[in-house]
N, C-alpha and C positions, 0 to 999 in steps of 0.2 A: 392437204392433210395426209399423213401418211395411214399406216397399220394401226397407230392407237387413236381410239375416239378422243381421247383427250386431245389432241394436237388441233387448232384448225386449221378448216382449208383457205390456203390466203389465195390462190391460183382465180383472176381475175379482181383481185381485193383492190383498192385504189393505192397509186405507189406511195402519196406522202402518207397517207395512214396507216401504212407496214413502217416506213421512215420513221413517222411519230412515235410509234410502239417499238420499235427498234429501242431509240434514243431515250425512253422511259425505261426501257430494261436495264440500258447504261447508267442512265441518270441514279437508278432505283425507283423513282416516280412508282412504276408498277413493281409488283415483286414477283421473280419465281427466279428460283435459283440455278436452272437450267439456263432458260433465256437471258440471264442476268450475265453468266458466263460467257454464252457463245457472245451476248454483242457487246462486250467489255471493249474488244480490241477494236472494235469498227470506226471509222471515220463515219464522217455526214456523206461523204463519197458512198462509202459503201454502203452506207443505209439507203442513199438515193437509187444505188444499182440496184440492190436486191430489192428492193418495192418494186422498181421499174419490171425488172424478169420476173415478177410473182403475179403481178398486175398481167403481163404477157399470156400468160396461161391458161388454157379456157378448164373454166372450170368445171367439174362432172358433178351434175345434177345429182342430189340425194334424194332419200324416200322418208315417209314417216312409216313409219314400223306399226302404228298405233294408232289405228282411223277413227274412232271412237274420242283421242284423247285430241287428236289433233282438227276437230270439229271444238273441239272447247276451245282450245287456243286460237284458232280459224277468227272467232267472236273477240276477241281479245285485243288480236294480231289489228283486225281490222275496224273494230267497234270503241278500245278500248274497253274498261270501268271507271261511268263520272259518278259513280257515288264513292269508289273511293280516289276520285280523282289521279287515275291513270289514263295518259291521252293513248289514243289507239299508236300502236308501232308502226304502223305505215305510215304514219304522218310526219316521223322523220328518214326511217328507212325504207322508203316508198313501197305501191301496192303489190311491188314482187317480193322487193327485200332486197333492191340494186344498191340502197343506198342512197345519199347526198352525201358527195366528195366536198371535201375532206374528212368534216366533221363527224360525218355518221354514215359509219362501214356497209358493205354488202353483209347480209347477214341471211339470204336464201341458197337452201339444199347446206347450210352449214353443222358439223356433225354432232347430234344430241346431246351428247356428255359435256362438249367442250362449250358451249352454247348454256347450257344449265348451268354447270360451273361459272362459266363469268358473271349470269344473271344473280347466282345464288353472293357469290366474292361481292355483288357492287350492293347487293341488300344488307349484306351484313359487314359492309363500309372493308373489305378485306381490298378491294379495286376500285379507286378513286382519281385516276389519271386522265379522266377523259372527260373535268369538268362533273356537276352534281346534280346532272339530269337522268340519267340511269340509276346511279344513286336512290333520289327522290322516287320516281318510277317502280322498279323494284323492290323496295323499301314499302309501297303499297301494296305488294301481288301473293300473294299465300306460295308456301313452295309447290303445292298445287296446279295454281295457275300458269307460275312459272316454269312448269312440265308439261302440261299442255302447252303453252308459246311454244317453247322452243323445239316439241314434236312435229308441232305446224309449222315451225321454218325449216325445218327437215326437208320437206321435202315441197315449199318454198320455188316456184320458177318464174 
C-alpha cells in the first residue's frame, strides 16, 4: 500500500490472488476504473510476475488507531455473530489474518479505509468477484460492526 489509505497493502499477499484480481480488473469482473486501466494491457504472464514480486515483500505490520473499537471487532473477527448468522473471520482467513491461498487473502495489519471499503462494496453487492460468501457475510454485519472488524485487522499479526 502506498500514501493513500484507500490503496491496499498486497506486499506478502498470495501471488495467484493478486493474478486473480489482476485479471478481474481486466475481465471488469471487479470494477474500478483506475485498476481497470493499468491491467488492460497485462498478459497472464504479467499478472503471474506481479503477484509473484508483491507476494515477495514482507509486509509492515499496521496499528489500530482505535482500541476500544477494535475489541468490538476482536469478538467479531474471532467469535463471529450466530444470531445473525455470520461465521467468525478467522475461520476462513485464519487466527492471524494469514489467509488460506488461494481463495481467501491475507487480510492482517491491512489499511482501514481500504478494508471497510471492500467490506462495505461486497454488502451492498458493488464487489462480487470473489464468489457470494463475503457477499452473504457482510450483507449480515451493521456498518458498525464492519468498522470495528476491519479496525481489529489493522492492526492484525
Amino acid at each position: 500500500g502506498g500514501a493513500d489509505p484507500l490503496w491496499p497493502k498486497l506486499a506478502g499477499q498470495d501471488p495467484d490472488y493478486i493474478a486473480k484480481q489482476l485479471a478481474d480488473f481486466k475481465s471488469g469482473a471487479r470494477k474500478d476504473p483506475i485498476m481497470a486501466g493499468m491491467a488492460a494491457a497485462l498478459s497472464p504472464a504479467d499478472m503471474k510476475n506481479i503477484g509473484a514480486y508483491y507476494a515477495s515483500l514482507k509486509l509492515k505490520p499496521g496499528a489500530a488507531h482505535d482500541a476500544q473499537l477494535a475489541k468490538q471487532g476482536e469478538k467479531i473477527y474471532r467469535g463471529g455473530k450466530a444470531k445473525a448468522n455470520v461465521a467468525a473471520c478467522m475461520s476462513c482467513h485464519g487466527p492471524s489474518g494469514q489467509g488460506i491461498p488461494p481463495r481467501f487473502p491475507q487480510i492482517s495489519g491491512q489499511n482501514t479505509a481500504y478494508a471497510r471499503k471492500q467490506m462495505l462494496d461486497f454488502k451492498s453487492g458493488a464487489r462480487s468477484n470473489d464468489g457470494d460468501i463475503m457477499t452473504r457475510i457482510a450483507f449480515r454485519m451493521s456498518e458498525q460492526e464492519i468498522k470495528a472488524v476491519t479496525e481489529y485487522m489493522a492492526g492484525l499479526h
